[in-house]
N, C-alpha and C positions, 0 to 999 in steps of 0.2 A: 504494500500500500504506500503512495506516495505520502510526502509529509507536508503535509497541511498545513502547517505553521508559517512554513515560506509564503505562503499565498497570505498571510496574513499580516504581515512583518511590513510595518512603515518606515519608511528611508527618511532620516533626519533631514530636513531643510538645511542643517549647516552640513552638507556632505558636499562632494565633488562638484557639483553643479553649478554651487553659490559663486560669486563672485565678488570683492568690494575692487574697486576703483578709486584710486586716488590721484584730482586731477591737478596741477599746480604748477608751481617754478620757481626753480634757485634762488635763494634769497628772500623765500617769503614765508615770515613768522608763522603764518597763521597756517601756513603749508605743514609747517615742522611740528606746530602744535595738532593739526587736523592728523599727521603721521602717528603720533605717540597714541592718539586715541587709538585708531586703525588698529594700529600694533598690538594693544593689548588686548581689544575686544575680540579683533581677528587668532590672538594667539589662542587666546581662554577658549575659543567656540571651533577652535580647528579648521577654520575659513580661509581661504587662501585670497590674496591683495594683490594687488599691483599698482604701479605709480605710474603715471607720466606727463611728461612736461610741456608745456604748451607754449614753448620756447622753441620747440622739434616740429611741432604738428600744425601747420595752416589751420586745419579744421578745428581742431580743439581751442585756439587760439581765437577765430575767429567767432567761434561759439561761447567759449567761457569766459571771455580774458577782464571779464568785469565781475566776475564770481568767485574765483578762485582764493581757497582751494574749494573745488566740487567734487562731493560722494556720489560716484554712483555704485549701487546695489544691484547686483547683476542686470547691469546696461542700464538702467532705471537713474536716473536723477534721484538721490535721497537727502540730500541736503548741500547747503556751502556756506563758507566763510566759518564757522562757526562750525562744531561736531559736536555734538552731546551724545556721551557715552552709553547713557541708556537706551534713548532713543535705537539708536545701532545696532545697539544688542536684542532687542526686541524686532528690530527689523530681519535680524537674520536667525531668532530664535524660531 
């Protein structure tokens, strides 16, 4: 008999899937502070991040460069200037 529990079994929202984004550039405070939040909400939840700079990207640049830094949450806009850690954490709970 197969086992049925597998069919049953919920895959956590903070697994492979998730993604945070963190979008910014060199020299900005609020970059490094919007980092540190990233860092530990994304370490504690097993979330995997990435950075980049809108120093390198037209696009990004053209889009955010009065925002920054900007969260996004798997592609999603979650927030900017500003990160509140809780906030975060419930977005990727």
């Amino acid at each position: 008999m197969a086992d049925m529990s597998a069919m049953f079994r919920r895959t956590p929202k903070n697994s492979r899937e998730r993604l945070v984004t963190l979008i910014g550039k060199p020299g900005c405070h609020l970059c490094d502070d919007a980092q540190t939040v990233i860092e530990k909400v994304c370490g504690e939840l097993g979330v995997p991040w990435e950075k980049k700079d809108i120093t390198e990207d037209a696009e990004l640049h053209r889009r955010y460069w009065e925002q920054i830094p900007v969260v996004l949450v798997d592609g999603a806009q979650h927030t900017f200037w500003r990160v509140n850690e809780e906030r975060l954490r419930k977005a990727l709970s």
